[in-house]
C-alpha positions in Angstrom: 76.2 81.4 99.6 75.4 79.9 103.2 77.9 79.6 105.7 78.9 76.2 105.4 80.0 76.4 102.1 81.4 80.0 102.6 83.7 77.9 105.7 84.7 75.5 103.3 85.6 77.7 100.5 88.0 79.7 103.3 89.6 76.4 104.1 89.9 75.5 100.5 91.7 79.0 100.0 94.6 78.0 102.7 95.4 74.6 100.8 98.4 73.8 98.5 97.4 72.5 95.2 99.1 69.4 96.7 96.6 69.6 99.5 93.8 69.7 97.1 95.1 66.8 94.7 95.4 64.9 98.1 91.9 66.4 99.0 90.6 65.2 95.1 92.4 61.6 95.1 90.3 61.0 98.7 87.1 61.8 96.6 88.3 59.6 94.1 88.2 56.8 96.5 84.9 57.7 97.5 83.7 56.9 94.1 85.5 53.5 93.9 83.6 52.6 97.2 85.2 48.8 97.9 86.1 47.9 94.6 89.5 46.3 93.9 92.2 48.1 93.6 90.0 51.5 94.2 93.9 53.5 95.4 95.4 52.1 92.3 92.4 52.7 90.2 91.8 56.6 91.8 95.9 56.7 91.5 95.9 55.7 87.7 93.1 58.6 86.6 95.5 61.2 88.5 98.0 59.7 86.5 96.5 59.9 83.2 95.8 63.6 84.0 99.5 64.1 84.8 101.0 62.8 81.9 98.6 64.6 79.6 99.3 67.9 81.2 103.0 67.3 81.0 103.0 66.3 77.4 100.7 69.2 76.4 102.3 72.0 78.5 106.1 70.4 78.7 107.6 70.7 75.1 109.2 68.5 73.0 111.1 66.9 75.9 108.0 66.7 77.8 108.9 63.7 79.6 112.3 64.5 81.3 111.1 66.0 84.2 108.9 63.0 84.8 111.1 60.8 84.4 113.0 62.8 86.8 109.7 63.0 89.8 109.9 59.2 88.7 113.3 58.5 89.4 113.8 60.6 92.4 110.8 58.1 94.1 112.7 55.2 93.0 116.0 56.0 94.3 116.0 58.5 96.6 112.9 58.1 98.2 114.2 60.5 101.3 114.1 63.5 99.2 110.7 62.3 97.6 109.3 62.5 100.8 110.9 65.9 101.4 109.5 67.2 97.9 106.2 66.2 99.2 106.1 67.7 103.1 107.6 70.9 101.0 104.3 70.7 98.8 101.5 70.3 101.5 100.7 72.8 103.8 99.8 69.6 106.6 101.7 66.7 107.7 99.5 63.8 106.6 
């Protein structure tokens, strides 16, 4: 392993898995280059992921807790900005 990649795997190591979905959605971007829509497009596939995880790993009632996430950004949008600065290890 050379020592760039050893530095980058030791500042990979001190990231939230927020930080590295953040890190992941910026790659993401990179990929749409300037097509349209490329933050709703890289947003979408994160989505996707999401809601196949939940409805895989979450049980029959799969769904409440996202519903939950989702409702919490729609109405309280304060405290969804708190969940998130709780989640990253960086203000962004």
């Amino acid at each position: 392993m050379d020592k760039s990649s050893n530095q980058h795997q030791h500042t990979d190591d001190h990231q939230t898995p927020l930080d590295k979905t953040e890190q992941f959605y910026q790659t993401l971007l990179a990929h749409y280059a300037d097509g349209n829509d490329k933050e709703l497009r890289a947003a979408s596939k994160l989505l996707l992921i999401a809601i196949d995880k939940f409805q895989r790993h979450g049980g029959p009632i799969w769904y409440t807790l996202m519903y939950e996430y989702i409702n919490i950004a729609i109405h309280e949008p304060e405290k969804f900005e708190l969940i998130l600065l709780q989640n990253r290890g960086s203000t962004h």
